[in-house]
N, C-alpha and C positions, 0 to 999 in steps of 0.2 A: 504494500500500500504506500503511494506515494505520501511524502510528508505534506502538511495543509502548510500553507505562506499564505500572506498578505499580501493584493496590488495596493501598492503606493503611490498617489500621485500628489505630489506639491508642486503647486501654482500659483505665483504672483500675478501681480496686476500686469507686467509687460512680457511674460514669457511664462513657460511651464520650466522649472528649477531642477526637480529630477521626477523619475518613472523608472519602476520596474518591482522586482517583487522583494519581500523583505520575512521575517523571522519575530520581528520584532520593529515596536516605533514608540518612543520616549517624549512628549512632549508636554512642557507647562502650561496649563490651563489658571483660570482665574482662581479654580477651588485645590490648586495645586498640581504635583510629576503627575503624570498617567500613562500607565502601560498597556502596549495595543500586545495583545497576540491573537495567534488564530483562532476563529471561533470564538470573538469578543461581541458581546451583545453588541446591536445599534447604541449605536452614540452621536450624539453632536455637543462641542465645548466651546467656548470664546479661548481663544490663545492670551497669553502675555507674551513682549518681547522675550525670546528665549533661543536654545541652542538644541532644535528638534532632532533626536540622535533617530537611525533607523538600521537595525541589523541585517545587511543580505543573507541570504543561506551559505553563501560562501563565504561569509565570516568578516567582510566588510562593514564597517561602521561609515557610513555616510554621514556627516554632522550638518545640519542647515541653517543659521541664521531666521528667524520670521518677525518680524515688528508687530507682530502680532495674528490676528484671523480669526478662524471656523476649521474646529477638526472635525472631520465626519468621519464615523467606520458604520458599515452594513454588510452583510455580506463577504467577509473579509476582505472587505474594500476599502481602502484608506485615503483621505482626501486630505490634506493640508492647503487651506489657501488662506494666500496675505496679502496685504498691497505692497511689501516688497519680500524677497527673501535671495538666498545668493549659497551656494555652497560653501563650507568652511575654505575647502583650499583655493576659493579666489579672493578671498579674503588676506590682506596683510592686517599682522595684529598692531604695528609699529603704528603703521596708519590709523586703524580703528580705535586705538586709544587715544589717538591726537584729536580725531570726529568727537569720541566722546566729550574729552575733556574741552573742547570750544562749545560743545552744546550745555555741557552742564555748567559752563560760566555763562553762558546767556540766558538758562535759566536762572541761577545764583544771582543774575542783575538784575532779575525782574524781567525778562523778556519771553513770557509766559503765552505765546500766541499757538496757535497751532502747529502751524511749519515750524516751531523750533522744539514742540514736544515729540513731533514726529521725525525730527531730526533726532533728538535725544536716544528715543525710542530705535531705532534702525541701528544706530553708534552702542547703544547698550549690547544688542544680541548679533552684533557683529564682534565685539568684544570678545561675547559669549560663547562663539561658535567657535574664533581664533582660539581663546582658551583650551576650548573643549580638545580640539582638532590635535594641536599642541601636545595636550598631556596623553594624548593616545601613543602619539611617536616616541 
């Protein structure tokens, strides 16, 4: 009997990020980590900016950056969608701590508008993802 997987598909707002099938998928929701495996009830969750981990069956960790979203599973079907998200390894983390740190001094100034929480927000879980990615190697 073949082993059960998950399709995964994560999608941002300008492109689809990754596809294909997975073991396992790790992502922060607003009520906290939640783990996807096969044969997981229907779900649907609001995301937090976070560092969505997803295990291929051949033992690959795929790390994803999302500023946030909607996770859906049915079916052993897995949906990740955000209005951005980016793989960990096109991510530099040198860079993405500098993003951060410009965003959280314009908020620390008071500059509390949207376009700079969602700059914040995208700088956090890119952080998050370089992190993550990082301490795998």
């Amino acid at each position: 009997m073949a082993e059960a997987v998950l399709y995964v598909d994560v999608v941002a707002a300008d492109r689809r990020v990754w596809e294909g099938e997975a073991v396992s998928v790790i992502a922060r929701t607003t009520e906290g980590d939640v783990g996807i495996l096969p044969g997981h009830e229907p779900f649907l969750a609001l995301l937090v900016p976070c560092a969505a981990e997803i295990l291929t069956p051949d033992g690959l960790r795929e790390i994803i950056a999302v500023d946030g979203g909607f996770l859906s599973v049915a079916e052993n079907r897995v949906a990740i969608l955000s209005q951005y998200g980016s793989l960990a390894r096109e991510i530099g983390l040198a860079s993405a701590e500098k993003e951060l740190a410009s965003a959280e001094k314009a908020l620390n100034e008071g500059d509390v508008d949207a376009a700079t929480q969602q700059h914040y927000h995208r700088a956090s879980a890119q952080v998050k993802a370089a992190r993550r990615a990082e301490s795998l190697h």
